[in-house]
Each structure stands twice: as structure tokens, then as C-alpha cells.
C-alpha positions as CSV (number, residue, x, y, z in Angstrom):
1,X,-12.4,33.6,43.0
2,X,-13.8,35.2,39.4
3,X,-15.3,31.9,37.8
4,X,-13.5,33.4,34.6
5,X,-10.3,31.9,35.6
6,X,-8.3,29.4,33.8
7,X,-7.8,26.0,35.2
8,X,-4.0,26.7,34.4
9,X,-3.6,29.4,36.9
10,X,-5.4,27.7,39.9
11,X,-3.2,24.1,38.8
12,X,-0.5,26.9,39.2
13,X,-1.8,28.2,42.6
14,X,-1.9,25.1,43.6
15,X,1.5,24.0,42.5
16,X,3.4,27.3,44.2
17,X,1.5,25.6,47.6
18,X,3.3,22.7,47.0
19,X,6.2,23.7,46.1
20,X,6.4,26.3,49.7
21,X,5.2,23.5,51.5
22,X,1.8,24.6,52.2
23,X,0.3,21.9,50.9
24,X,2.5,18.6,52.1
25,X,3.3,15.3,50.9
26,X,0.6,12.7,51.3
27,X,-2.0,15.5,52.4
28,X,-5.5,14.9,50.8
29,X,-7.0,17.3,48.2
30,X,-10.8,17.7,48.4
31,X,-12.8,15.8,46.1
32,X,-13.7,17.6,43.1
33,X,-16.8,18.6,43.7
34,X,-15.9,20.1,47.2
35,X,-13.1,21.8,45.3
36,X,-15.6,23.4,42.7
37,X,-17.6,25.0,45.1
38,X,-15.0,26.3,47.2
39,X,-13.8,27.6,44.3
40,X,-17.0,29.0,43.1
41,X,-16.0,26.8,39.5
42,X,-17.6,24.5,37.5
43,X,-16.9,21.2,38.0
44,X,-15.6,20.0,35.1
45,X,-13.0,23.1,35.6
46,X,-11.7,21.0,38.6
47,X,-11.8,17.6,36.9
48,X,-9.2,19.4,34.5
49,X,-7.2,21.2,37.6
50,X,-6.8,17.8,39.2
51,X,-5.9,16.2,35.5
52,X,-3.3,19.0,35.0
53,X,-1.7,18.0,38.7
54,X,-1.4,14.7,37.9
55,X,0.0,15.5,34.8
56,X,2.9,17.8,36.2
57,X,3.6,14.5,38.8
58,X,2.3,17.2,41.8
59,X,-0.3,14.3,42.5
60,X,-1.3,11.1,42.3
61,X,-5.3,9.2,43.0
62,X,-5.2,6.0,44.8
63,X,-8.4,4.1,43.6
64,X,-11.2,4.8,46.1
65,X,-8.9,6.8,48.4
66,X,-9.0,10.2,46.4
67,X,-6.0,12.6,45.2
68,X,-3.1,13.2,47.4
69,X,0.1,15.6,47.0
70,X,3.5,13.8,45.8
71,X,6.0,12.8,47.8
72,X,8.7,12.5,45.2
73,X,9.3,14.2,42.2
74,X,7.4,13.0,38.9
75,X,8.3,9.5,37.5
76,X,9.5,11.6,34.2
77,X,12.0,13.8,36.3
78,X,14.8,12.4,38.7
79,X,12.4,9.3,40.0
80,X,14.0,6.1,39.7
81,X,16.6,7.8,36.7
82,X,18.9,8.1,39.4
83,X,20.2,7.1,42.7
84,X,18.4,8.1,45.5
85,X,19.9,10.7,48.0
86,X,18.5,8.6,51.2
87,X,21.3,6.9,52.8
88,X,19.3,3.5,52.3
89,X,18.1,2.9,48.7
90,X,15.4,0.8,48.4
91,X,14.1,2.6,45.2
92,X,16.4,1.6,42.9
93,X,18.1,-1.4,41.5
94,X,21.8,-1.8,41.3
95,X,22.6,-5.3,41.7
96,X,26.7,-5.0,42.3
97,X,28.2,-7.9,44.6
98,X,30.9,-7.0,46.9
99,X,33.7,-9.1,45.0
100,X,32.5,-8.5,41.3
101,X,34.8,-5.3,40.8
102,X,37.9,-7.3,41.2
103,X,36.5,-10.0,38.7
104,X,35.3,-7.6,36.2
105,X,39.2,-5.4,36.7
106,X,41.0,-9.1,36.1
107,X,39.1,-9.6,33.1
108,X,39.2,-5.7,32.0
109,X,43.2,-6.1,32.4
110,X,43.7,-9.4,30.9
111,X,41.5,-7.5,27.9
112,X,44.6,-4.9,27.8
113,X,47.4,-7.1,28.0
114,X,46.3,-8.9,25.0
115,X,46.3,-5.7,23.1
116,X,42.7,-3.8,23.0
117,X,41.5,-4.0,19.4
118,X,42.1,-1.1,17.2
119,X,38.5,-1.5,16.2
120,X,37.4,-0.8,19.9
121,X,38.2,2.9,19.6
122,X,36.8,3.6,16.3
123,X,32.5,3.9,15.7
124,X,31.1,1.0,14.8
125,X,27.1,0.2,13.2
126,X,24.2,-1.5,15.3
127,X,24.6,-4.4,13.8
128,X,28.2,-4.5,15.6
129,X,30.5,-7.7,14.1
130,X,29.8,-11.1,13.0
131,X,32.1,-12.6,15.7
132,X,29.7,-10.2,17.9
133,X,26.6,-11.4,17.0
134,X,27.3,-15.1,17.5
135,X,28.6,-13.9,20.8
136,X,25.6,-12.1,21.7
137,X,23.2,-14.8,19.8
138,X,24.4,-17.4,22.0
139,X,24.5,-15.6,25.0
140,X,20.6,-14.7,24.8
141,X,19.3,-17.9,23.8
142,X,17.1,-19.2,26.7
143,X,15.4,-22.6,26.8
144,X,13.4,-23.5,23.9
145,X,14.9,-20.1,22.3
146,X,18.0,-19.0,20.3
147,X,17.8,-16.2,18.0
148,X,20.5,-16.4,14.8
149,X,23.1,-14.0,14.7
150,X,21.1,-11.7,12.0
151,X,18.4,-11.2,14.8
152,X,20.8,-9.1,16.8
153,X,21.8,-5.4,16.6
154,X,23.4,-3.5,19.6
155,X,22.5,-0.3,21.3
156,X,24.3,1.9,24.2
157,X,22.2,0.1,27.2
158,X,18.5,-1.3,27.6
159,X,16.8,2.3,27.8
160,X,17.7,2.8,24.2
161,X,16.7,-0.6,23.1
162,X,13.3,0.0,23.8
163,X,13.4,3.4,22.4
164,X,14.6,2.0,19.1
165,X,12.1,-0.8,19.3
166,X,9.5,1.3,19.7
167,X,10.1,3.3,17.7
168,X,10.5,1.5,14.9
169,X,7.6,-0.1,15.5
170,X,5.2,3.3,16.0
171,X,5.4,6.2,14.2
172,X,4.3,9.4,16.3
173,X,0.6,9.5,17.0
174,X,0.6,5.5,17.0
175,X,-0.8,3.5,20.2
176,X,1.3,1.0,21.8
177,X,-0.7,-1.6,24.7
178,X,1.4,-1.9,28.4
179,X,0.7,-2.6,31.6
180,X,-1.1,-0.7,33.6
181,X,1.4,-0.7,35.9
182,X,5.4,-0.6,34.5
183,X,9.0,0.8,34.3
184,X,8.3,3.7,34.2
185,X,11.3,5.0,32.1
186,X,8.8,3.5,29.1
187,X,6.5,6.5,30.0
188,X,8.8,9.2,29.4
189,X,10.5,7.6,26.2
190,X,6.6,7.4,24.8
191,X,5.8,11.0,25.8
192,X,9.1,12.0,23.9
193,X,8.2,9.7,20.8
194,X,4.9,10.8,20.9
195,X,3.6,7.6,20.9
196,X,0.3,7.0,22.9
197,X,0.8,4.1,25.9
198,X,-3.0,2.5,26.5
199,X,-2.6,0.6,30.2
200,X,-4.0,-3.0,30.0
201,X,-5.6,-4.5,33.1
202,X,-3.4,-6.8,35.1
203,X,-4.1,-9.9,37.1
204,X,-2.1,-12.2,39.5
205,X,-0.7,-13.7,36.1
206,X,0.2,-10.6,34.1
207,X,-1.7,-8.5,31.2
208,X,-5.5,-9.7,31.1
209,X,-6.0,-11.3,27.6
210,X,-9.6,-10.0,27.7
211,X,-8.3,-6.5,28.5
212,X,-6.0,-6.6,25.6
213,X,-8.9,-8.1,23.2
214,X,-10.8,-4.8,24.6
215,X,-8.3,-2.3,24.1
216,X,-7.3,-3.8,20.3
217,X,-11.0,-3.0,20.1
218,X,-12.0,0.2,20.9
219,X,-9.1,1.9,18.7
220,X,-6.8,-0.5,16.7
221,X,-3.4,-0.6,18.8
222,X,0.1,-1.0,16.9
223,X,1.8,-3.5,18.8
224,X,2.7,-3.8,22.9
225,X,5.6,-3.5,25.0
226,X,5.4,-6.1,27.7
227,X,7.4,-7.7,30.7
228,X,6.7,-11.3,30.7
229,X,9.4,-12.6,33.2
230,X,10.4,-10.7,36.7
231,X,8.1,-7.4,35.7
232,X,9.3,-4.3,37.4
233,X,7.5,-3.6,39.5
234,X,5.1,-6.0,40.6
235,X,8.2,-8.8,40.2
236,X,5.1,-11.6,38.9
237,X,6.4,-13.9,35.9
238,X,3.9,-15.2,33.5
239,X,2.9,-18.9,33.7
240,X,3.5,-20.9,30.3
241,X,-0.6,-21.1,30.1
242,X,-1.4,-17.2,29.9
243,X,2.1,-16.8,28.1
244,X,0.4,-19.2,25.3
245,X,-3.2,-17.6,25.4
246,X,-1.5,-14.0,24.4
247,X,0.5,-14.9,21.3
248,X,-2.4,-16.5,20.3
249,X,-4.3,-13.2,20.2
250,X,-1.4,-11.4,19.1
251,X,-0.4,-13.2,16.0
252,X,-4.2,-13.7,15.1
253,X,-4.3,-9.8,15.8
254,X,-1.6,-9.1,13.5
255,X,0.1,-7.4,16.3
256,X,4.4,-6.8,17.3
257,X,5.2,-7.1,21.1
258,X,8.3,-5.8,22.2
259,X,9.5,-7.8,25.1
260,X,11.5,-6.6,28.0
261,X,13.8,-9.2,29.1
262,X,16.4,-6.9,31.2
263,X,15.2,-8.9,34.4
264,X,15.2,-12.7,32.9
265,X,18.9,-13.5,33.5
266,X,17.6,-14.5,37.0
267,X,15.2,-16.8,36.4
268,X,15.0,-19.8,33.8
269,X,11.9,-19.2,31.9
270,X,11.2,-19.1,28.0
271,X,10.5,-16.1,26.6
272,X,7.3,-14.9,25.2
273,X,9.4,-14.3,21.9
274,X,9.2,-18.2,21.1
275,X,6.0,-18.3,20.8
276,X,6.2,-15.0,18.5
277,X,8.9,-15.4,16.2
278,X,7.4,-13.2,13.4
279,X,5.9,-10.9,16.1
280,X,8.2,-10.0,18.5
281,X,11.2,-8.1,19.6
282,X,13.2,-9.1,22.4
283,X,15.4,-6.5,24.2
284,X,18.0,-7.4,27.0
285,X,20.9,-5.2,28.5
286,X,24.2,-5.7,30.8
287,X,23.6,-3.6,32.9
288,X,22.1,-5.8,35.5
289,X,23.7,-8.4,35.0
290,X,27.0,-7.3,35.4
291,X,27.9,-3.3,36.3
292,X,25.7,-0.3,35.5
293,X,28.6,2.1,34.7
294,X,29.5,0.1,31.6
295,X,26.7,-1.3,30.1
296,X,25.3,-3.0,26.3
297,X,21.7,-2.9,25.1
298,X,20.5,-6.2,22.9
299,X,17.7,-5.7,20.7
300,X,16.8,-9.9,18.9
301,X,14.6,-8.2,16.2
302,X,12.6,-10.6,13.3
303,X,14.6,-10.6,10.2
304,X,11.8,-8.5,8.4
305,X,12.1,-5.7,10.7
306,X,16.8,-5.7,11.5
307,X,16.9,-3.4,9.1
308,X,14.5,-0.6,10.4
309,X,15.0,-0.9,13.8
310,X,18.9,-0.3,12.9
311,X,17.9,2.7,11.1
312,X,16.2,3.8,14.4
313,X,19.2,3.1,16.4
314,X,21.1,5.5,14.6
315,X,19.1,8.0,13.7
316,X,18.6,8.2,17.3
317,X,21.9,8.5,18.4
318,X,20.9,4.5,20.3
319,X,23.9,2.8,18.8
320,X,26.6,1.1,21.3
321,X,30.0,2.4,21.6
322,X,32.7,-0.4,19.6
323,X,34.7,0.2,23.4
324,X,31.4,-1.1,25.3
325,X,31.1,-4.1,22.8
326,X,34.4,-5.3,23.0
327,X,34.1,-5.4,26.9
328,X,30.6,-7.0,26.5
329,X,31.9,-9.9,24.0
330,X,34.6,-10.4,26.4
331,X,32.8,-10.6,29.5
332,X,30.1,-13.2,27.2
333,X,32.6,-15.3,26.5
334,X,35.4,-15.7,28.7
335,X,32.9,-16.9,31.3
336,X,33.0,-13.8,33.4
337,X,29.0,-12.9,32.4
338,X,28.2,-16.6,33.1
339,X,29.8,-16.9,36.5
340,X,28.7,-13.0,37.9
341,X,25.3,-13.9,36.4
342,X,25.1,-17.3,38.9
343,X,26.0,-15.5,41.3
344,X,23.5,-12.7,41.4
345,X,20.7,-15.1,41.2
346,X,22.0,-16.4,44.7
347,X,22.2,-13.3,46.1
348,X,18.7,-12.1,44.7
349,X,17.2,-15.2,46.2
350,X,18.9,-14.1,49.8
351,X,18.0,-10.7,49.3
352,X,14.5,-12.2,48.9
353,X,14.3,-14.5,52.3
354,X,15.5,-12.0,54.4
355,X,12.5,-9.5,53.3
356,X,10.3,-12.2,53.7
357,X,11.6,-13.0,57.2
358,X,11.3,-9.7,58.0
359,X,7.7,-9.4,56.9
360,X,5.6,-12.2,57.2
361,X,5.6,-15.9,58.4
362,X,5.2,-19.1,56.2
363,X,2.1,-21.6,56.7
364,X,2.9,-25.5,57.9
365,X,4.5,-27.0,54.5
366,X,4.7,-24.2,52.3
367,X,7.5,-24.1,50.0
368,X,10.0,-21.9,50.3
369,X,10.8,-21.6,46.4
370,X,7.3,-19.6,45.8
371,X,5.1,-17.1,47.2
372,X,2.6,-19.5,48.0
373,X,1.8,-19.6,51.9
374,X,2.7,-16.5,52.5
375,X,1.0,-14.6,55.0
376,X,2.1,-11.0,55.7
377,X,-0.2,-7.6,56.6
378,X,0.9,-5.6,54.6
379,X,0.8,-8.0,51.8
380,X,4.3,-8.6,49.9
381,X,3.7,-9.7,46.2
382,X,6.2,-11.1,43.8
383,X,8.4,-13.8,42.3
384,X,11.4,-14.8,44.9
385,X,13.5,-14.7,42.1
386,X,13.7,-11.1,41.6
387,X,16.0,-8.4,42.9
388,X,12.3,-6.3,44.2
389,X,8.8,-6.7,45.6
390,X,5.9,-4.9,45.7
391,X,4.6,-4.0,49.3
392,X,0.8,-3.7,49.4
393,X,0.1,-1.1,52.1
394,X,-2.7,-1.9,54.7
395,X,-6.0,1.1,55.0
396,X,-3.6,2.9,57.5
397,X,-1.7,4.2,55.1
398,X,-1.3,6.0,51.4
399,X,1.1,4.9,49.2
400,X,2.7,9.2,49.0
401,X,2.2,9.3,52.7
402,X,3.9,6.2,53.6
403,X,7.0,7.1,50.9
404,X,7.2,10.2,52.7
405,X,7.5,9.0,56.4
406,X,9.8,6.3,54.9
407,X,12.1,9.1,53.3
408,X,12.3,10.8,57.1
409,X,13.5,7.6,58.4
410,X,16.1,7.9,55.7
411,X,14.8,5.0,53.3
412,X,14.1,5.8,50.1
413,X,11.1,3.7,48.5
414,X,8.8,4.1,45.3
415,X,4.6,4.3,45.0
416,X,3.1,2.8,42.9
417,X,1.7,6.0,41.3
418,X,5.5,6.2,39.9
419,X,4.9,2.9,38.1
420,X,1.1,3.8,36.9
421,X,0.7,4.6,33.4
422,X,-2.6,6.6,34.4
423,X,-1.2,8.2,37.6
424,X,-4.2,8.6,38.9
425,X,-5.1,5.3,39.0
426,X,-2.8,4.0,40.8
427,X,-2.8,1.1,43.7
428,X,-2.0,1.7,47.6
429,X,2.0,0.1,47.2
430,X,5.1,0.7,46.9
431,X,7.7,-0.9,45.5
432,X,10.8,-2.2,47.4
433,X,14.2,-2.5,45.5
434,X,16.3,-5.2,47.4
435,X,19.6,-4.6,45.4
436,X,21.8,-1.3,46.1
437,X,22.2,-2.3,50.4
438,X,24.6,-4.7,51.8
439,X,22.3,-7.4,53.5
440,X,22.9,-5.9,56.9
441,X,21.6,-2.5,56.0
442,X,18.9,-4.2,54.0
443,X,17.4,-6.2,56.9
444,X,17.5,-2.9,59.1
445,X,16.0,-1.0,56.0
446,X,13.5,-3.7,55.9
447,X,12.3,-4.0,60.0
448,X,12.2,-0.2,59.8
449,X,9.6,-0.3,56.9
450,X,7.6,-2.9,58.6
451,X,7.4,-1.4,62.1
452,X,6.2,2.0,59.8
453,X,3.7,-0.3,57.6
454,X,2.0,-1.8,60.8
455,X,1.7,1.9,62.6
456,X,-0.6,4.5,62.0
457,X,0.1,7.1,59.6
458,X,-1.3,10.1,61.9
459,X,1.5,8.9,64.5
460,X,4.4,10.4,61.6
461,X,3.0,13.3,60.6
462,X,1.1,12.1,58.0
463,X,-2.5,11.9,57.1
């Protein structure tokens, strides 16, 4: 190959293999220096072949494994956007229980019989209505925690409260601290705000405050988007003590957090926004809690900051419809919310035993209410409270490889390279979204992903 060319049109050539199946999902490419000299290029041409792959979502690295071919599409395409296509969905979350429709339809028709308001077909401004606001104010308070009614402002679902947050709070260019690992709709809104996301090194307990300290730094960051309770993926919830060490570096730092609290209706845990009043903007949504095809995005800003972040909500189209907010503040407070939202914690707390049936066995006295005791190869990680949980793959298999054989067994799962802000640093998991099946088809999803997990990869077509 003539040394003169670009790194473009081999990432291409490379790509067109992929895409005719020449070069499969979960197949190892060489390391880069094997590449360059097969190539007859130098090796820093590779390092920027490789970089450009990752990039398109055509590849991901596992750390210490080396760069393998995608088995799903990019995290900023269809990946966890939409439902999946396999007829068991274990890659995304749609929390519906079987007898919430009729509930939800009672309360939807004794909304009409009362006469919908006339103000429920006409637009309507972020800030929504006072009666609204108190609704919604109340609704979000947690312990220790009630924002006033000022605090709130109203978008069309929990996507576009983070984009408003964020973008209120960094202009393009701007860098913005996350989780390595995290939802990874947050990558695409960044790309498209052109704000820069700088991954922060995790522990067992969430975002390392020394890795934060580090990152603040190097290069001055603007303010963080974090996932203190339930995270998605990993499903860990920050203990009070790491919760209390952060917002001490934070406010010394001069910094704004936006906190994702789309997952905290299941568990009962004060959010990191107490400890942050002046710092921090909370965002929570409906659409877990209750349905996903009628949905409300909270955004609990500081007073200092309402009036910008509304500005970003309409200026970016991010505003909720008056239609949506009138079903919201009726669900919020004719108890429907409350009693759906009881409800789903018991079934996310089944959901959770029968996974960790499937996969592992308990110690002599452990306790049932935690992770603690739990013994499983591969290795399932996360709080029993939430509706997912993060399957740690044993050295048998890849993370692509293993979402691949999964997808011919008609299961459809996420790697963790979907989740990874750097994609090609990402850990040998997937995740495992308990939700979407009935508990029947979630069991069998389930014992057919742990006989897969404890085979060998070479025995599916896979290397």
C-alpha cells in the first residue's frame, strides 16, 4: 500500500469490510504496530486509523484486551435511542406494569369528564403555572430536600432537561466533568452542543474525588453532569460519605453539577443537590416512572440561574407541551404517580432477585437487601434497587463478542463500550436492562445469558 495514503481512506477500507461482513462483530484487529507494518505506514498513521474507527462506533478497545469490531451500531445512532429489534430486550428500559394502562386510561378519562382545560391545548412557557410548580415542587422533594416552586421550569421529557441544563451552564467549546462510564444519550447531546465531556475515574462508590481534583486541574472544567443515585449503567448509588466529600470540592471549586435524578423515584436517598443548593441542578422526568409515550422533563434550577436555563429551554425548542403538563399535574396529584411509583419499586426489586437467582448464590447470612455476599462468575454489580445491572464478563469472553452471540440467541444486551465516554477504554461488561420482559421471559432471557457467560466464546462463532 503507497505510504502516501491518508488515514481516512484505509479507516474507510476498513469500514466497507465491516459493513460486507468481512471483518465480523467481536473479531480482533491487530495491534497497531502489527497494523503499521502490514500496512507499510507509520505508526502514528494507525494510532489515528484506529482513533477514527472508534470514533465512527465501528470499534471499541477493551482495556488490556485490544480493539475489536462493533457488534451494534454506535451509541450516537439507534443504540439504546430506541427499542431493540430482538424479541427479548434486555437493552433498554421501559418499566410498564401489566395493569398500569388501565390506571393511567381511568385517570386520563376522569381528566376529560371534568372538562380538559382550555389552557391544555394552547403553548405554554417553561416555567409552566404556579398551581404547576407547587405540584411539581412537592412532588420532587426527597428527604432532607424540597425545592420552592421558583426552582422549577418544565421541559418535553428528561433528554431535553439535560440539554437545557447543560447548556445553559456551557457555552460551546466549554468542558463539562462525567463519568467515565454513563447514559450515553449525554454523549451525543455534548457532541451536538459542542461541549467537551472529560470522563472522571470511577470507584465502587461513584466519581473518584481525587480524579475530579485532577481533571479541575489540568484544564479548568465548567461544571459536571453526574448520577448520584441508581447510575445507568453501573446501577451503584453514592453513600452519604463520598456524596459529602464531592460538594465539598465542588462548592470550594466554584463549580455547577447537574444532577440526573431520572432513576431516584426507586430508591429513598437524598440528593446530592442538598448539599449544593447554590451549585446544582437537579433534573427528573416521567417517563419512568409512569409511561414512556407521554412523558414531562423537571429541571429544580438555583434561583440565580431559572432564568437562563428557561431561555435555553426555548431557544431550543426543550419546552413541554401545556397537554403533557396537565396530564403530569394530574397524575402528581390525584395519587396516580404516587401509587404506580410504589409499585414499580416492588417490581424492580423482583426483577432484581430473579437475576440474582439466576446468576449467583448468596453466602451463609448475607442480606438480601444489598449486594453484599454475593458470589457470581461472571460478576453482577449494582444496587438491587434498580431496574438494571451490569454483568462483568469472565477472560472467555469480550464484551462485542459476547453482545453479538447474545443477539443470535435473540437477546438484545448493551457493552459497556456504549456507555464509555472514551470508547476505547472501555471495561469487559455489559449491561443488562431488567424492565421491558414479563418476568417469565426475563428469567429465560436471563439463564440463556448465563449458560452463554459461563461457555466459551470460540464454541458461538466468536473469537
Amino acid at each position: 500500500m503507497p505510504i502516501r495514503e491518508s488515514y481516512l481512506s484505509i479507516a474507510n477500507a476498513i469500514a466497507a469490510d465491516i459493513a460486507a461482513g468481512r471483518l465480523r462483530p467481536g473479531e480482533r484487529l491487530p495491534p497497531q504496530r502489527d497494523f503499521a507494518y502490514r500496512r507499510e505506514i507509520a505508526v502514528s498513521t494507525a494510532s489515528r486509523v484506529y482513533a477514527e474507527l472508534v470514533k465512527r462506533g465501528l470499534v471499541s478497545g477493551e482495556v488490556g484486551r485490544g480493539t475489536y469490531v462493533r457488534a451494534a451500531p454506535g451509541p450516537l445512532s439507534r443504540a439504546l435511542a430506541e427499542p431493540a429489534s430482538a424479541p427479548i430486550d434486555l437493552e433498554m428500559n421501559f418499566p410498564v406494569l401489566p395493569d398500569q394502562d388501565s390506571e393511567l386510561t381511568s385517570s386520563l378519562r376522569e381528566l376529560m369528564r371534568s372538562g380538559l382545560p382550555d389552557k391544555a391545548l394552547r403553548p405554554i412557557g417553561a416555567a409552566g403555572t404556579q398551581a404547576a410548580r407547587e405540584a411539581a415542587a412537592a412532588f420532587l422533594s426527597r428527604t432532607g430536600w424540597a425545592p420552592e416552586p421558583g426552582q422549577i421550569l418544565f421541559a418535553g421529557n428528561g433528554r431535553q432537561a439535560i440539554a437545557a441544563s447543560l447548556s445553559a451552564l456551557a457555552p460551546p467549546g466549554e468542558r463539562i466533568g462525567v463519568e467515565a462510564i454513563t447514559y450515553p444519550v449525554v454523549k451525543g447531546i455534548a457532541a451536538r452542543l459542542g461541549i467537551t465531556l472529560v470522563p472522571l475515574a470511577l470507584d465502587e462508590d461513584g466519581v473518584r474525588p481525587n480524579a475530579l481534583a485532577a481533571a479541575h486541574r489540568a484544564t479548568p472544567l465548567r461544571g459536571l453532569y453526574l448520577q448520584p443515585t441508581l447510575h445507568n449503567p453501573l446501577g451503584i448509588t453514592m453513600s452519604g460519605a463520598r456524596r459529602e466529600e464531592l460538594a465539598r470540592l465542588i462548592a470550594t471549586n466554584g463549580l455547577m453539577v447537574v444532577e440526573d435524578a431520572i432513576y431516584s423515584f426507586l430508591a429513598d436517598e437524598p440528593p446530592l443537590t442538598r448539599l449544593l443548593p447554590k451549585h446544582a441542578i437537579l433534573v427528573d422526568s416521567l417517563s419512568k416512572r409512569m409511561a414512556p409515550g407521554l412523558t414531562l422533563g423537571f429541571i429544580a434550577a438555583p434561583t440565580p440561574l431559572v432564568d437562563k436555563v428557561a431561555a435555553a429551554l426555548r431557544f431550543g425548542a426543550w419546552s413541554a407541551s401545556a397537554f403533557a403538563l396537565t396530564v403530569g399535574l394530574n397524575w402528581m396529584t390525584d395519587g396516580t404517580a404516587s401509587r404506580i411509583t410504589a409499585a414499580k419499586r416492588r417490581d424492580a426489586l423482583s426483577r432484581q432477585a430473579i437475576a440474582r437467582e439466576v446468576f449467583g448464590r448468596k453466602e451463609p447470612g448475607a442480606n438480601p437487601e444489598t449486594v453484599e455476599g454475593l458470589i457470581e462468575l461472571p460478576r453482577l454489580r449494582g444496587d438491587p434497587r434498580a431496574y438494571h445491572l451490569w454483568l462483568e464478563l469472565s477472560d472467555g469472553w469480550r464484551a462485542e463478542a459476547f453482545t453479538a452471540a447474545a443477539a443470535r440467541q435473540g437477546i438484545a444486551v448493551a457493552p459497556a463500550s456504549a456507555f464509555a465516554v472514551n470508547p476505547g477504554h472501555a471495561p469487559n461488561a455489559v449491561r443488562l436492562a431488567l424492565a421491558s420482559p414479563t418476568p417469565e421471559r426475563l428469567r429465560e432471557a436471563l439463564e440463556r445469558l448465563r449458560r452463554l457467560a459461563e461457555s466459551d466464546a470460540a464454541d458461538h462463532g466468536v473469537e
